[in-house]
C-alpha positions as CSV (number, residue, x, y, z in Angstrom):
1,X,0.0,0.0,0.0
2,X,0.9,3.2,-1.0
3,X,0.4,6.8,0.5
4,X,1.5,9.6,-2.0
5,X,1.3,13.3,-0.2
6,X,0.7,16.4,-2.5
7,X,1.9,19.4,-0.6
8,X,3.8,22.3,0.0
9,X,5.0,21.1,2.7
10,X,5.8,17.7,2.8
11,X,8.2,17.7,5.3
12,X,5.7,18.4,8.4
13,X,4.4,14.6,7.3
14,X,7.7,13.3,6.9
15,X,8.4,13.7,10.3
16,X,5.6,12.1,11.7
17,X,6.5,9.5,10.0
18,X,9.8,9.2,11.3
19,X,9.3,7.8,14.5
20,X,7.8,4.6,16.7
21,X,5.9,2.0,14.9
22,X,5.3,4.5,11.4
23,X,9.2,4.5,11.1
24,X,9.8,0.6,11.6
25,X,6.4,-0.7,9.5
26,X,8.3,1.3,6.7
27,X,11.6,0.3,7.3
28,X,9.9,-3.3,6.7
29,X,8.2,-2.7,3.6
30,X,4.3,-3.2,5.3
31,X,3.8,0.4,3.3
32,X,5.3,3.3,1.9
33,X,4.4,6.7,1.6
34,X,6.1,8.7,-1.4
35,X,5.7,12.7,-1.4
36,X,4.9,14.8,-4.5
37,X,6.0,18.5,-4.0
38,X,3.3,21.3,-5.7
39,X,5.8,24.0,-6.3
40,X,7.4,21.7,-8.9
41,X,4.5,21.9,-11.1
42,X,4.9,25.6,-10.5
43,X,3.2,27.9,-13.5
44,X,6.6,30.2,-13.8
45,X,10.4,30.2,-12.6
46,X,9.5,32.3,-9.5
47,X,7.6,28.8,-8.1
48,X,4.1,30.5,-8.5
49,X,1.6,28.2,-7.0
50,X,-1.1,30.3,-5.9
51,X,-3.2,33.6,-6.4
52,X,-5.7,36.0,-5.5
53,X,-9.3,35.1,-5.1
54,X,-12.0,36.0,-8.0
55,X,-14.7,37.9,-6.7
56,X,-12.5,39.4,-4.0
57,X,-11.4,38.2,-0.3
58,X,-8.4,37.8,1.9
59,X,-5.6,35.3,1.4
60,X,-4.5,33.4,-1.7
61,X,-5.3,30.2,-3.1
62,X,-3.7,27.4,-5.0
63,X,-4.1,27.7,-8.5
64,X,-5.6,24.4,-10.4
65,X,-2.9,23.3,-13.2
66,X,0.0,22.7,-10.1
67,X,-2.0,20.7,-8.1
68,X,-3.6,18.9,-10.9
69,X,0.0,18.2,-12.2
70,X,1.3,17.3,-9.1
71,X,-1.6,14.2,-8.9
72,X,-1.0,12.9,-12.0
73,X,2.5,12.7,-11.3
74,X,1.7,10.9,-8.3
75,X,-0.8,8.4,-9.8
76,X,2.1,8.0,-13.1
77,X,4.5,6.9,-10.2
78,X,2.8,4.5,-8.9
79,X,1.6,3.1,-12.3
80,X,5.6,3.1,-12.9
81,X,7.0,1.5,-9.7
82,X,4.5,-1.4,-9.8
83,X,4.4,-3.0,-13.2
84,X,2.6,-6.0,-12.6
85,X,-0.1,-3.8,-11.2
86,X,-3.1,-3.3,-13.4
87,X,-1.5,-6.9,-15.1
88,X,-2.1,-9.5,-11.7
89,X,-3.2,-6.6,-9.3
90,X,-5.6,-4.3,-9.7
91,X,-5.0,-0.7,-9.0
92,X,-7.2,0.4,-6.5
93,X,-6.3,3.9,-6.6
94,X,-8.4,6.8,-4.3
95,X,-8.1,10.7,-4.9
96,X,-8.5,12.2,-1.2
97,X,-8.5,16.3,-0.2
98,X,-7.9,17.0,3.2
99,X,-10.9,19.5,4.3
100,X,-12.8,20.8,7.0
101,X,-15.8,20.5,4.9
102,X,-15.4,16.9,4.1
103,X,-16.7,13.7,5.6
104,X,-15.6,13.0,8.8
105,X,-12.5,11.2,9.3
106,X,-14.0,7.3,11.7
107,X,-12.4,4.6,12.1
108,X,-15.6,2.9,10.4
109,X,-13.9,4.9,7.3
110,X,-10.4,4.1,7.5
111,X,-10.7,0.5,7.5
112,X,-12.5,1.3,4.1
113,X,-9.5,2.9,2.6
114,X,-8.0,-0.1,3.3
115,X,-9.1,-1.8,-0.1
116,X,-7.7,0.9,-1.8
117,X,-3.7,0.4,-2.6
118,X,-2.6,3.6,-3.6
119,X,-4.0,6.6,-1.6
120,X,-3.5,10.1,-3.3
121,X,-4.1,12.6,-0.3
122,X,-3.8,16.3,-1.4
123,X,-2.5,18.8,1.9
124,X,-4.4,22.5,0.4
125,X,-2.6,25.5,2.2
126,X,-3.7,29.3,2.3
127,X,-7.4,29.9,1.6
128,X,-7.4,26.5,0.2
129,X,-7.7,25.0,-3.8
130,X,-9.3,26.1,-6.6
131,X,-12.9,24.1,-6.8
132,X,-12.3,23.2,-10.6
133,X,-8.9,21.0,-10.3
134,X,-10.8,19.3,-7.0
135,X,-14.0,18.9,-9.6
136,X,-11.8,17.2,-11.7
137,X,-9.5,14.7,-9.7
138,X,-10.6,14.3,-6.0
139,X,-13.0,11.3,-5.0
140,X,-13.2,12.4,-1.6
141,X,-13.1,15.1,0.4
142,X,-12.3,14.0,4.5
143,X,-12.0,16.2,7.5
144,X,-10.4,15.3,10.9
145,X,-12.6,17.5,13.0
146,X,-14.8,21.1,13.2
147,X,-12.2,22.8,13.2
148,X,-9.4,24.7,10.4
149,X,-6.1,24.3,10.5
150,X,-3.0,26.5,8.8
151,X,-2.6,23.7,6.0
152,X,-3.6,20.0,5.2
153,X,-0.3,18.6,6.2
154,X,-1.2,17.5,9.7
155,X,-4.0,16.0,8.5
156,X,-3.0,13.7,6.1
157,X,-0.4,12.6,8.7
158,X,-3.6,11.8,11.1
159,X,-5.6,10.4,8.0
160,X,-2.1,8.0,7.0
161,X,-1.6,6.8,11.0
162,X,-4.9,6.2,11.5
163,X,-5.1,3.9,8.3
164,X,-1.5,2.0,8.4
165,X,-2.5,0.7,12.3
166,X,-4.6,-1.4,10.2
167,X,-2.3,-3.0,8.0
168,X,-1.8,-6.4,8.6
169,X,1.8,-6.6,10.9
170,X,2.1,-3.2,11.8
171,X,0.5,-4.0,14.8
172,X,1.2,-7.1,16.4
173,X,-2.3,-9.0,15.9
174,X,-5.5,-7.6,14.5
175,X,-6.7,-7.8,18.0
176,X,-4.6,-5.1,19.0
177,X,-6.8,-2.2,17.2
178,X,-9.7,-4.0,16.5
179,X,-10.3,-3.6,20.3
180,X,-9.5,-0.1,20.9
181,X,-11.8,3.2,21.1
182,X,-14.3,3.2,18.3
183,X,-13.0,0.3,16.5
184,X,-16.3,-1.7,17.8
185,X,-18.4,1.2,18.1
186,X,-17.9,1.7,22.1
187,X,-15.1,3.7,23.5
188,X,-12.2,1.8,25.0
189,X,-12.7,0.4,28.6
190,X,-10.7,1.8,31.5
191,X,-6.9,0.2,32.1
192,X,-4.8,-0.6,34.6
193,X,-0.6,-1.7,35.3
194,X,1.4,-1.9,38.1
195,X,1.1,-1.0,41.3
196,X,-1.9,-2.7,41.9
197,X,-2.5,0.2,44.4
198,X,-1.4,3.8,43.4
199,X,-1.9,6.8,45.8
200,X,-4.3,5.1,47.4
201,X,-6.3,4.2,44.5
202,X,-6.8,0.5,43.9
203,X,-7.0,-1.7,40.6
204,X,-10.6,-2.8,40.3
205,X,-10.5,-6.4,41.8
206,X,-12.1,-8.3,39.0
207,X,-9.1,-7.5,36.9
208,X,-6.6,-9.1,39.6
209,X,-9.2,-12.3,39.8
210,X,-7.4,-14.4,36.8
211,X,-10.7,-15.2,36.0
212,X,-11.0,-14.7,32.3
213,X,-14.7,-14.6,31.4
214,X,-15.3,-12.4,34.4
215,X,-12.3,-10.1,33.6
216,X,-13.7,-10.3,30.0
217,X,-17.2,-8.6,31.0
218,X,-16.2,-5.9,33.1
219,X,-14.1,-4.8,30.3
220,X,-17.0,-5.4,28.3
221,X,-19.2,-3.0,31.1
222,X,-16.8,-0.6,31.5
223,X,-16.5,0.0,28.1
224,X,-20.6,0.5,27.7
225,X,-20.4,2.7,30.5
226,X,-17.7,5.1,29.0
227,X,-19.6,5.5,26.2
228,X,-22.3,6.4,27.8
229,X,-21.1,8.8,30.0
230,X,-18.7,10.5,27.3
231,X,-20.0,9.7,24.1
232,X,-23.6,8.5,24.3
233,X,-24.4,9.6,20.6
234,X,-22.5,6.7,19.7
235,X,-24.5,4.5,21.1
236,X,-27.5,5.8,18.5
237,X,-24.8,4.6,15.7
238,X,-23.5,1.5,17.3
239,X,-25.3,-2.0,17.1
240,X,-25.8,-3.1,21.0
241,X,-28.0,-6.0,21.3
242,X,-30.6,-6.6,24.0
243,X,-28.4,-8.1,26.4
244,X,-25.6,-5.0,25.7
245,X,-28.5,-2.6,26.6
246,X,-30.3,-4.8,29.8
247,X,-26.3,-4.6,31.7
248,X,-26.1,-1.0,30.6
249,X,-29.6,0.1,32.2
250,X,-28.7,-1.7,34.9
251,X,-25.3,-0.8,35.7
252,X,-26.6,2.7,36.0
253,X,-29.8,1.6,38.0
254,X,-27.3,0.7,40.6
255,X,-25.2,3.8,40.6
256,X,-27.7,5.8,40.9
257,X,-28.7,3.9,44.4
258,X,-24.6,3.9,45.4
259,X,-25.3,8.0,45.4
């Protein structure tokens, strides 16, 4: 799998990348990220890339013909470095602009772009890109939060961690994400390492029981009761059968007594 950025700044994703388990699932060839630079594809020698707005406003944005440039470069470099694709293995190829206006960025989503094996993810900067070029190359337009950032650097970093934890071997086992916040639906349960007793404040005693199945559901509990008390719209979105729901209720029944 393949992550090409298309920036001004690539090196802001470079050096996430350059560090913990991004640096070594690289080093072992699980995936690769190549970077396209826009001011290459610049429309003059001064390394023009952007101008004023039509219609008036403040800042500058980037002009159409260097990013669109840029993307097919990317796409021709992939086409170039894997020749038996298209031949035994279909490209799977997915246009993606970082945006504030865009879908929002779940985990529900990112195991999606895992059929795709060349992701395309275009960083704007300034007032943003010209509509027409995004018109004419972008699939999808993804957003990591409400809220704008300077450039789409840091977000396609997020977007391309978020993904390669999925990849099979950069983790350790599927397990290992599969179970964590939002993966399932639920957020994460609480979690506990030594001491077993830490100013005073003691590791729930189930958890310190060896006994699997039991350790199991209070996992299981205290994940349903995070959710609930810090993201309950999730639980309109999540599947939670009857049983799910019955241990929920009455986990809180019994809290609200304890007060």
């Amino acid at each position: 799998m393949r992550f090409s950025t298309v920036s001004l700044f690539p090196e802001i994703i470079e050096a996430s990348l350059n560090y913990s388990m991004a640096k070594r699932a690289i080093e072992r060839g699980l995936f690769e990220v190549k970077h396209f630079q826009i001011r290459d594809h610049a429309v003059n020698a001064y390394g023009k890339v952007d101008d004023a707005l039509y219609g008036g406003g403040t800042g500058m944005l980037l002009m159409p013909e260097p990013v669109y440039q840029t993307v097919r470069q990317a796409g021709h470099s992939f086409a170039q470095d894997n020749p038996e694709a298209g031949k035994n293995v279909e490209i799977k190829e997915k246009v993606i602009y970082l945006s504030p206006r865009g879908r929002q960025l779940t985990q529900e989503l990112a195991a999606q772009l895992l059929d795709y094996n060349h992701l395309i993810l275009i960083s704007g900067h300034y007032e943003g890109i010209d509509e027409r070029v995004l018109e004419e190359v972008v699939a999808e337009e993804i957003s990591i939060g409400d809220y704008v950032l300077s450039g789409g650097e840091l977000a396609s970093a997020v977007l391309i961690d978020v993904v390669m934890r999925m990849i099979p071997g950069v983790l350790p086992d599927n397990e290992a994400w599969q179970k964590e916040s939002h993966a399932s639906g639920f957020l994460e349960e609480n979690q506990y390492t030594r001491p077993a007793v830490w100013r005073e404040r003691k590791v729930p005693e189930v958890l310190l029981s060896g006994h699997a199945a039991r350790i199991e559901k209070a996992r299981e509990l205290s994940a349903l009761t995070n959710t609930m008390a810090r993201r309950p719209d999730l639980l309109t979105a999540s599947v939670m059968s009857a049983e799910d729901w019955f241990t929920l209720l009455k986990t809180l029944d019994i809290q609200e007594e304890c007060k």
